[in-house]
N, C-alpha and C positions, 0 to 999 in steps of 0.2 A: 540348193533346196528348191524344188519346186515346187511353186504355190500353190496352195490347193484354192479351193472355191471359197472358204471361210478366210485364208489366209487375204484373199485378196479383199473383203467386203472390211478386215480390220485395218487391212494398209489405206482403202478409200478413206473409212471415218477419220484416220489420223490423220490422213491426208488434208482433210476439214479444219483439225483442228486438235490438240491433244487430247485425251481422253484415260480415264480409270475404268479399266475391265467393266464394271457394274453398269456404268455410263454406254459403253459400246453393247453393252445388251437392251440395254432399251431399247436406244437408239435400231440396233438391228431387227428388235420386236418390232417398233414402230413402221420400219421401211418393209416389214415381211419379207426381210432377205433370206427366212427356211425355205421360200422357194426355189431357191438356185446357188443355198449353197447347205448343208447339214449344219446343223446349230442345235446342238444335246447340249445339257445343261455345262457338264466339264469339258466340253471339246472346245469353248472358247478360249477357256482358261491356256487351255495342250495348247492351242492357237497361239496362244500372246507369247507363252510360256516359247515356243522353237521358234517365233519372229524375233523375241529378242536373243537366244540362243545366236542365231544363226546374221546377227546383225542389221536387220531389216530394222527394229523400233529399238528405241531405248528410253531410260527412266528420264522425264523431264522434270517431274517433279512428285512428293507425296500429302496425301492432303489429310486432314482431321476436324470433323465436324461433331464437337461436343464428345458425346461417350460412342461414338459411332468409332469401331477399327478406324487404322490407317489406309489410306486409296492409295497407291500408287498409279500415277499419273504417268503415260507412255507416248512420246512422239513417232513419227517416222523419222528415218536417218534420208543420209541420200543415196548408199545404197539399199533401203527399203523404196524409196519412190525410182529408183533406177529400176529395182528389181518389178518390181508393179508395172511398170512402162513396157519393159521388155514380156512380160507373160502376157497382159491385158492382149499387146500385139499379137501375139502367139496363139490366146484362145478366141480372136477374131479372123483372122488370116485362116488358119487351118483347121481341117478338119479332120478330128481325133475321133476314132470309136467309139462308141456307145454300144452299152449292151444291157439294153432295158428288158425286164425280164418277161414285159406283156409279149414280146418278139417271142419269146423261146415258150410262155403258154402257148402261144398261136402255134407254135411246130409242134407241138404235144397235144393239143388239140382235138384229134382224131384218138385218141386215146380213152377220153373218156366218153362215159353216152350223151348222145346229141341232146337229150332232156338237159343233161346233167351241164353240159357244156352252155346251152342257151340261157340256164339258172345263172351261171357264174359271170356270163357277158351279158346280162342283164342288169343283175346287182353292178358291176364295171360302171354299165352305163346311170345307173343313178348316181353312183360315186362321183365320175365327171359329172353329169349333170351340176348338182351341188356343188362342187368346183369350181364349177364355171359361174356358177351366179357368185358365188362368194368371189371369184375376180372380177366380175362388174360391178361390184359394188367396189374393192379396191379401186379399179377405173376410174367408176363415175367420181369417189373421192379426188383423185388426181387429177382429174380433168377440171374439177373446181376449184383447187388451189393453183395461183400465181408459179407454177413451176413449168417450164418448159421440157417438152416432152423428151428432149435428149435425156432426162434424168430419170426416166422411169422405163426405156424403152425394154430391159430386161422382165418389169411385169406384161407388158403389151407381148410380146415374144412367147413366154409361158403362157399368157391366156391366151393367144391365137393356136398354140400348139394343143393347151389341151379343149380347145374350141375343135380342132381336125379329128384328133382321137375318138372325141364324141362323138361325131359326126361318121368316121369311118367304121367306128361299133355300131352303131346304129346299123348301118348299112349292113354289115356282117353281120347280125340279129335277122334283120330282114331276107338277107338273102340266104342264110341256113333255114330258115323258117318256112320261106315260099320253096326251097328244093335248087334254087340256081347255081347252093355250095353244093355240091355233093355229097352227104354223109357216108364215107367208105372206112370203117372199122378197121385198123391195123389186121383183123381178123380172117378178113376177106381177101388180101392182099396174097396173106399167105396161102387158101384154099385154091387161087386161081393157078 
């Protein structure tokens, strides 16, 4: 089984320490791990649900607090922290494709009108914008608790990434705008 990005941010929390599904959602609220990994309401649950399938975590214990359901409580195993060890490696070492879909508007691009085109990487650019302050304010949090910075280096990463993005829309605003991109209509292409 290979890990996906959720599967590894529940093998980390165990890694911590045991935990009941409910408990590793906060917890993963709290750390804002929907940045780099998908976190929908049941895809935790599918998460816990094929790590222990597949022997990565298993049941440590179930808990009950007054009229509140039963929690069942889930460790990692050792091969779940084997398996973590060996992928963690894997999504640092190499590099696997991506195929972000801002990439495949940018080739389509010339498709629609340059009005219509500047509207849309406009609005983009306020989106990151806003993004990006909502990750300086993540930051500055982190940078003022007692944690050192090997623990958070995945939000630094993401906000330096979509700190470039902005930055390189901007530019591509500006330079479709002053005439430096060339506006050439699929249309024209063909008449030539």
């Amino acid at each position: 089984m290979k890990l996906t990005p959720l599967a590894m941010a529940v093998l980390e929390l165990l890694m911590e320490k045991p935990m009941h599904p409910y408990e590793m959602a906060q917890v993963l609220r709290a750390r804002h791990i929907e940045t780099r990994a998908n976190v929908k309401p049941g895809s935790l649950y599918h998460a816990v649900e094929r790590l222990e399938t597949h022997g990565h975590i298993e049941v440590v214990d179930t808990q009950r607090e007054g009229r509140r359901p039963e929690r069942t409580v889930y460790g990692v195993t050792e091969a779940g922290r084997d398996g973590f060890m060996e992928r963690a490696k894997a999504m640092l070492g190499s590099v696997e494709p991506e195929h972000p879909e801002y990439a495949s508007g940018l080739a389509a691009l010339n498709e629609l009108e340059r009005e219509q085109a500047l509207a849309e990487l406009r609005t983009r650019a306020l989106t990151l914008q806003a993004a990006a302050a909502a990750d300086e304010v993540v930051i500055e949090s982190l940078l003022a608790r007692p944690l050192p910075a090997i623990y958070w280096l995945d939000k630094k990463f993401l906000a330096d990434r979509r700190q470039f993005e902005l930055a390189w829309t901007k530019q591509l605003i500006e330079d479709i705008t002053t005439g430096r991109v060339d506006w050439a209509p699929a249309d024209s292409e063909d008449e030539a």
